[in-house]
N, C-alpha and C positions, 0 to 999 in steps of 0.2 A: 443488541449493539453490534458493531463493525467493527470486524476485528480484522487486521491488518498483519495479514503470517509473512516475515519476510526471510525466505531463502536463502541460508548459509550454505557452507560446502557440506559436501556428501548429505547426511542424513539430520543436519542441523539447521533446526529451524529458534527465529526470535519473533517475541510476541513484545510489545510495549503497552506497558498497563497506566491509566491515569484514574487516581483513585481522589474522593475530595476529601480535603484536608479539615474539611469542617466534620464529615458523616467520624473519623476517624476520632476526632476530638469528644466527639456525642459520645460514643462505645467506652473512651478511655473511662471517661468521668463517671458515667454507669460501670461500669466494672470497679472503678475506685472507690462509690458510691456503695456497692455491696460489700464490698472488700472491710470498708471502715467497719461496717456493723457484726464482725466476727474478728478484727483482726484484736491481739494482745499487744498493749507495749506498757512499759513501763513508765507507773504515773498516772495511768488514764483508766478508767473501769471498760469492761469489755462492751462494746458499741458504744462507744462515749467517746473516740478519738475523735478529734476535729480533722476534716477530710482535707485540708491543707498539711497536717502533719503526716496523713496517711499518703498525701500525694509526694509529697518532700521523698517520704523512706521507698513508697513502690510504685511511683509516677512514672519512671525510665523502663522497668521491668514490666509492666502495664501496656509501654506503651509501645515497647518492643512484640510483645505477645500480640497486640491487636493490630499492627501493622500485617503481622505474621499473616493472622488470621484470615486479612481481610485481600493481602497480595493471593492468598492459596484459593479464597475462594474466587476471587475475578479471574486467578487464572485459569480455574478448575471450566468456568465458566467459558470462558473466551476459548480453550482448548474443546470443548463439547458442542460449541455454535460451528465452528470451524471446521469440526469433526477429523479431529487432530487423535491419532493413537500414539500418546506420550510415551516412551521408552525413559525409564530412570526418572532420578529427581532433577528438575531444572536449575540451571543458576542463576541466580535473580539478583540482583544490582538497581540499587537508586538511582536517576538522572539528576545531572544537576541543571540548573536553569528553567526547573516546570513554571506555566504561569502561575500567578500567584492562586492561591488558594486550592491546588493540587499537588499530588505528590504522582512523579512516574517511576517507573519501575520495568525495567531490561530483562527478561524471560528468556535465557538463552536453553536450549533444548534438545534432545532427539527424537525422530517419530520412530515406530517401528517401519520397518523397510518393506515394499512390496515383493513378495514372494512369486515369484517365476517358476512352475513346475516344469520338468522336463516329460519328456513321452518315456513311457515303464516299458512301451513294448519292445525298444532297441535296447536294452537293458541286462544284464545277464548275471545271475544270483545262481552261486551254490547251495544246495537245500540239504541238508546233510541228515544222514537218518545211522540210529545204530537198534542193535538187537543186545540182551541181556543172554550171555551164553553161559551155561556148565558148568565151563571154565572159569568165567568170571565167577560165579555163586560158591567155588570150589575154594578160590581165593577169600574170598570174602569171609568165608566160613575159617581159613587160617589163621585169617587179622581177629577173627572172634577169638580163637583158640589163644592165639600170641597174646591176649589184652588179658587173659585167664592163665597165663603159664606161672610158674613155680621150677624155683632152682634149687640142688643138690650139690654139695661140693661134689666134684671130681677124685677120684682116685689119686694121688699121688703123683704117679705113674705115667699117667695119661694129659696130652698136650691139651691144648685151648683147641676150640673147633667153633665154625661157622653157630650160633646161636649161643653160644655162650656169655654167663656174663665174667667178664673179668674186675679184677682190681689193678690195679698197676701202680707205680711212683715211675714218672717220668720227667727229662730236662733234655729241653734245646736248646742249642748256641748256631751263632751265624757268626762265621767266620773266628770261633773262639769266645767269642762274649755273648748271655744270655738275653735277654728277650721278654718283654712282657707277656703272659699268658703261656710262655715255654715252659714251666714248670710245674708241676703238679703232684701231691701228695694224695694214696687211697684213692683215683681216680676210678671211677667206676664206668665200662662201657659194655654194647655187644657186639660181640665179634659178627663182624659181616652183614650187619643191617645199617651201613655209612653213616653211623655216626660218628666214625674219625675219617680222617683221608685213605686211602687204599693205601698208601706205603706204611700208614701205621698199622693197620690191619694187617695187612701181609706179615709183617714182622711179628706181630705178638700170636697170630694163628699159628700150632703146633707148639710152644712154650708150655713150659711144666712149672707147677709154683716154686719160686727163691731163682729161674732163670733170669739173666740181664743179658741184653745183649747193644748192638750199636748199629745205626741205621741212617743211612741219609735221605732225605723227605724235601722233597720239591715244592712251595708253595706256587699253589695256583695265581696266575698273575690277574685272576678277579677274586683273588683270595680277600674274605672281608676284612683281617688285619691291613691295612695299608703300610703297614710299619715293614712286614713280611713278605709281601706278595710279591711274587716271581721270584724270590730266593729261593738260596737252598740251605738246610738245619741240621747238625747234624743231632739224632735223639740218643739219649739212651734211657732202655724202659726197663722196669723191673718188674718180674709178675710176684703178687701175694696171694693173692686165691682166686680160683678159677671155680665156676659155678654152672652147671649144664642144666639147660632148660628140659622142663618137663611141661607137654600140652596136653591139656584134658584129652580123653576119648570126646570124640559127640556121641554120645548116649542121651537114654531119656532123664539121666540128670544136668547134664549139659545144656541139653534143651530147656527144660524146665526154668535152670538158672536164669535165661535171656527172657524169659516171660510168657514162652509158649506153654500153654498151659495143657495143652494136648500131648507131650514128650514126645512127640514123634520124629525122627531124623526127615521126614517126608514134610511136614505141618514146618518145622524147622526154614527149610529150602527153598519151601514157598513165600513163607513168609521173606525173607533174604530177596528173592527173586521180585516181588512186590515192591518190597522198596529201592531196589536196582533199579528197577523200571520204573519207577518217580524221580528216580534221580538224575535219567538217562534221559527222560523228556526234558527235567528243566534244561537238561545241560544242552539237548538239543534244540529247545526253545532258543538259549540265551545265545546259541551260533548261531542259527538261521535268523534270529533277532537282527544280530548285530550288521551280518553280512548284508539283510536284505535297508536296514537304514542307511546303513553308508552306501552303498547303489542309487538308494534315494538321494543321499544329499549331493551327491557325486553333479547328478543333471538340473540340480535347482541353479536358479539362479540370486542372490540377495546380497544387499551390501551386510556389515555387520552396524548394531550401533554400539558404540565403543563407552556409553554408561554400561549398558547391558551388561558388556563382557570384565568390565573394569568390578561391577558388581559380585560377578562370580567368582570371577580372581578372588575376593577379598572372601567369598564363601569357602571356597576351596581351602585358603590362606588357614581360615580360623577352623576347619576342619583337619587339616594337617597338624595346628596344632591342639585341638583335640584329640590327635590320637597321641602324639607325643607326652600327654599328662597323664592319657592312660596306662602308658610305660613306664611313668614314674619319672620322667625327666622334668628334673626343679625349672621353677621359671618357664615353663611349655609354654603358658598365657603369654609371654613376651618375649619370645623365642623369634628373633630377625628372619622372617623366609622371606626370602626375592619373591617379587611377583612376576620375575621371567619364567618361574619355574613354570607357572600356571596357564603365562599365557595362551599357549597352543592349547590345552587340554582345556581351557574356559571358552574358547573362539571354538570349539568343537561342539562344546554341549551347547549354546547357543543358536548355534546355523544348523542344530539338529531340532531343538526344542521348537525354532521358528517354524523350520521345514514341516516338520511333523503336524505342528496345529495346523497349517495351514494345509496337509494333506488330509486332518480328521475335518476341520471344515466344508474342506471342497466336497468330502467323500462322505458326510453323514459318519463316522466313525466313532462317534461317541460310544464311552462303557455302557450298559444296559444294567438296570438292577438285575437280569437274570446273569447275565455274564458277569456279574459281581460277586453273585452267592454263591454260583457253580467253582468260580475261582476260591472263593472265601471256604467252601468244602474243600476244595482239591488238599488246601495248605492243610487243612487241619485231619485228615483223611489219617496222618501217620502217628498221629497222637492217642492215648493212653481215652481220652477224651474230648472228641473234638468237636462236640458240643461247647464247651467251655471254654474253647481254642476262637473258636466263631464268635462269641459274645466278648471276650479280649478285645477281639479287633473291631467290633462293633460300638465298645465300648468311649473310643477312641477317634475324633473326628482326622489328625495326622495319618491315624493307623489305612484309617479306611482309605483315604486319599491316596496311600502309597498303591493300596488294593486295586483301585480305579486306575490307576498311571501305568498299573503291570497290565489291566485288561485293553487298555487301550492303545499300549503300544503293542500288544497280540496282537489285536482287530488289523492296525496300521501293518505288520507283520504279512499277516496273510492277504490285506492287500494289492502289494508289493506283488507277491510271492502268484497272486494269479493275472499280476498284467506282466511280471517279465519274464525274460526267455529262462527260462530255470532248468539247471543242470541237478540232477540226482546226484548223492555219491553215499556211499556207504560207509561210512565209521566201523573198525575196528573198535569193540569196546576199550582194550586199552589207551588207544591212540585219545579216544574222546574225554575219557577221564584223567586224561594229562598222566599215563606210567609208563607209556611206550618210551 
């Protein structure tokens, strides 16, 4: 058939569909026609309804559906002669005035946009690399210790210090009157690992238990109270028991507890260093990832289509409040979020997702089953069993798909990464793992 695409603005195209009103009338009556021979009503034995009664109760609903049926598929159709790449659902609308014995139907639509790549080799991508040092394996082995420590009262005698845990009763006021969350009974914290603000810190470090004293405490003016922020409070804290930390030695009982089954402080180290350095790749994958697709999309050229993005909004939308439910907040499923919020951050993944297909296109860039399994090891490499780790995700068509979209935004990654001009730098381990 002749399909007639006519050109709206930007990325919007309408098709006009003329369907015959007789083929529509055939489908309904067959479909009413099965319908009767299972439907139940009352009065009637099952397939014994007379197909006038049956068209009476679900003749509209019938005929609603095969309308449906029959506009998606001519349009399916007429969209594939024309070689049309649909973007989103279209809005379809009846004419009035068709001649008689047809029905027409208004297809308004978007296609996907023609993607314009820029040249990579004018291009200029930071490539960032770090190393697993000593130091860090030094640290790391601290945070083992701290997640294993154990506390002893204090002396009497002896003030609060940096790792300790305290108890306190404390109350703020601003300007004389107190304060929501300003007050607290048996509070429990540790001294000098920021869990309270540094002015309350300062104040209760060197206190002896049954001391009170008075302090004035500045709230941060992105302090999360809004009620608070950028005031100033004055506290007064009481100490009740003060508790000094004790860290295991690393010994071969130490060791052993973490699951090294070797006890060795050396067997220990490496193993720490091992998974440093799994974690030091992904973190350097997902920078030189990001740096080197935004460089990508930076020299594309595309319109957006705005079903597309309106689409994602509304993913983003029910993903927000997904996580709100998970928090426990009532009513998350109907929770008002603006779709301003998402705008920007839906028009991003979008004119990346385009960009991207259309650079694993141009470029053969497709996952490989071997680039899938070698990835599909990598993940499970730091588990207990990662056999079992492997068939999880095997198990799982989603799963594996996520598997696939990480190896092929790799591929799409390195790319990049050998047509542009690429600057080395070198990461500090801290700086990389965000404690710098």
């Amino acid at each position: 058939m002749s399909v007639n695409v006519e050109m709206l603005d930007g990325l919007q195209r309408k098709i006009t569909l003329t369907l015959s009103a007789s083929d529509i009338a055939k489908e309904v009556e067959s479909r009413l026609k099965r319908l009767a021979k299972s439907v139940k009503m009352h009065g009637f034995r099952p397939g014994k309804v007379p197909l006038g009664v049956v068209a009476q109760s679900y003749g509209m609903s019938v005929q609603y559906e095969v309308t449906n049926d029959k506009v998606g598929q001519a349009f399916g159709q007429a969209a594939m002669e024309a070689q049309l790449r649909v973007a989103g659902t279209p809005e379809i609308s009846e004419k009035e005035g068709a001649p008689e014995g047809e029905l027409q139907f208004d297809c308004v639509f978007e296609v996907f946009p023609e993607v314009k790549l820029g040249d990579l080799a004018g291009v200029e991508v930071e490539k960032a690399s770090a190393e697993v040092t000593d130091e860090a394996i030094d640290r790391t082995l601290d945070i083992l210790r701290k997640q294993r420590r154990t506390f002893q009262l204090r002396p009497q005698a002896e003030g609060a210090a940096d790792g300790d845990r305290v108890t306190v009763d404390f109350e703020g006021k601003i300007d004389g009157e107190a304060f929501d969350g300003g007050k607290a009974e048996g509070f429990q914290f540790l001294v000098g690992e920021g869990q309270m603000l540094k002015e309350f810190e300062d104040a209760v470090r060197g206190m002896q238990v049954g001391q009170s004293t008075t302090f004035p405490l500045a709230f941060p003016e992105d302090y999360h109270g809004k009620e608070v922020a950028g005031k100033t409070a004055d506290f007064l804290v009481t100490v009740h028991k003060i508790e000094a930390q004790h860290l295991p030695e690393v010994d071969a009982d130490f060791v052993k507890s973490l699951g090294i089954e070797a006890g060795t402080v050396e067997a220990l180290r490496d193993d720490v260093r091992k998974n440093l350095e799994r974690e030091v790749k992904a973190r350097v994958m997902q920078r030189n990832k990001s740096a080197a697709l935004e460089a990508l999309v930076k020299v594309a050229e595309l319109d957006l289509p705005k079903s597309v993005v309106s689409q994602e909004v509304q993913r983003l939308i029910e993903g927000a409040r997904a996580d709100l439910k998970q928090r426990g907040i009532k009513d998350a499923d109907k929770a008002p979020i603006p779709e301003e919020l998402f705008q920007s951050q839906a028009e991003q993944r979008v004119r990346m997702g385009l960009v991207v297909a259309e650079v694993v296109k141009a470029n053969q860039l497709q996952a490989t089953a071997d680039q899938v399994q070698a990835h599909l090891d990598e993940l499970a490499a730091s588990y207990e069993r990662p056999a079992d780790v492997v068939r999880w995700y095997q198990g799982d068509a989603n799963r594996m798909a996520e598997v696939e979209a990480v190896v092929l935004e790799n591929n799409v990654t390195e790319f990049i990464l050998s047509q542009a001009k690429v600057t080395d730098k070198a990461l500090a381990f801290d700086e990389l793992m965000g404690q710098a």
